[in-house]
N, C-alpha and C positions, 0 to 999 in steps of 0.2 A: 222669491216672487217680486219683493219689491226691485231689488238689482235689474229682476227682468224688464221689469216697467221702465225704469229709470232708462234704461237702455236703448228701449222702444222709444221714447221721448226723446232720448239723444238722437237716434238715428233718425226722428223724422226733421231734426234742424238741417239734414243732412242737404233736405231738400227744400228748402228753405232758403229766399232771398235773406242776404248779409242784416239788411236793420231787422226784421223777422226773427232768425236766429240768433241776433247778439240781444234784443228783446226778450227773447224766448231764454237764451241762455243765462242770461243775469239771476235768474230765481227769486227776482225784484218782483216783479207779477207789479210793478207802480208806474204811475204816471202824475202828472203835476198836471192839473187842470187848475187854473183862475188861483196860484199862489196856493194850492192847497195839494194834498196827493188822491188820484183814487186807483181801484184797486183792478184787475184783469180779473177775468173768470173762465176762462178756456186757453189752452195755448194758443198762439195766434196761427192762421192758415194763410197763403201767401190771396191774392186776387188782383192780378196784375191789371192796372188800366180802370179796377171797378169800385175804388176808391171815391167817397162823399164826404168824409169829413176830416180837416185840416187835423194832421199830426206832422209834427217838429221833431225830426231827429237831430240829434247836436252831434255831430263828429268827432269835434275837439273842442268842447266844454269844458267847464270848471270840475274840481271833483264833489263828486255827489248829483252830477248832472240826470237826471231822468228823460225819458222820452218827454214832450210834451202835445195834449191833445187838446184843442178849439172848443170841445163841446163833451160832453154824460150826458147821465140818464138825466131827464127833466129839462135838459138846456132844448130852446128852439132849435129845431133841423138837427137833431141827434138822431141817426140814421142808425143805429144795434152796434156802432165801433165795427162800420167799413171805412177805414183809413187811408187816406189820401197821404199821402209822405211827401214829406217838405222836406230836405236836406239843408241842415243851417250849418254854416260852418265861420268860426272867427276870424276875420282880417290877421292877419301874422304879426302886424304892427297891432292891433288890440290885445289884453290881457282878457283870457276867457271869466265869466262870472256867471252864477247862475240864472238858466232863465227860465221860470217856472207859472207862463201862463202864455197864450198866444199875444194877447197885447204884449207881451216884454219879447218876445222875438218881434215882430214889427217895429214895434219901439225901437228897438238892436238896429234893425235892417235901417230905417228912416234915419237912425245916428250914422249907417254908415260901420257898423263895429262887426257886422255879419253880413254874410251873402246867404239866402234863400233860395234854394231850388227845387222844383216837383220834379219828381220823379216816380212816375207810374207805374213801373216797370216792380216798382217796391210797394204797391199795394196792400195792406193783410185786412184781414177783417179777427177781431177779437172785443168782444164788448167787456164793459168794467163796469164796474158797482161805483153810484156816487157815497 
C-alpha cells in the first residue's frame, strides 16, 4: 500500500511545473523563511499566474540551498502559500552562497551577484507551518 501511495505522489510530479516537482521531489518538505527553515504541509499543486506571495527559487545555488519564501503563517500579507516564483539564478562570474531569506536575495540582486525573474507560468500553492 505504501509503494502504491509513493507512486501516486510520484506520478502526480508528472504534472507538475519543473520548481513544483524538484520542490515536491526533494522530500525536503523546507523552506528558509527570515534566515530560519519552515516546514510544507501538502504537496504543492501547480496555479499558474495565481500566485501572491514572493518565493525564490535558486537554480544554481550553493549546496544546501532551500527554496526561499517572503512571508508564513503570522507575517503581514501571508496569503495560505499561493506562491509567486521568482527564478534567482547566479552571475557565472559569482561564487554561489546561501541565501536564506528574501532580504538576502535582494541583497544578492542590489550586489549584482544574481538575476531575479518572475515567472508565473510556475506558480503553486502549498502552505507551511511557521
Amino acid at each position: 500500500m505504501k509503494r502504491l501511495f509513493v507512486s501516486f505522489l510520484a506520478s502526480l510530479g508528472l504534472l507538475l511545473p519543473a520548481t513544483v516537482t524538484g520542490f515536491a521531489a526533494t522530500g525536503k518538505g523546507q523552506l528558509f523563511f527570515n534566515g530560519g527553515i519552515v516546514r510544507t504541509v501538502v504537496v504543492p499543486a501547480p496555479v499558474p499566474g495565481g500566485g501572491r506571495d514572493a518565493f525564490y527559487e535558486v537554480t544554481n545555488g550553493a549546496a544546501g540551498q532551500l527554496g526561499i519564501t517572503a512571508v508564513a503563517p503570522g507575517s503581514p500579507g501571508y496569503h495560505g502559500g499561493s506562491w509567486a516564483v521568482n527564478v534567482v539564478s547566479f552571475k557565472s562570474d559569482v561564487t554561489p552562497h546561501l541565501l536564506t531569506s528574501a532580504q538576502a536575495v535582494l541583497d544578492a540582486e542590489a550586489a549584482g551577484d544574481v538575476t531575479v525573474v518572475r515567472n508565473a507560468d510556475l506558480d503553486f500553492r502549498c502552505p507551511v507551518q511557521p
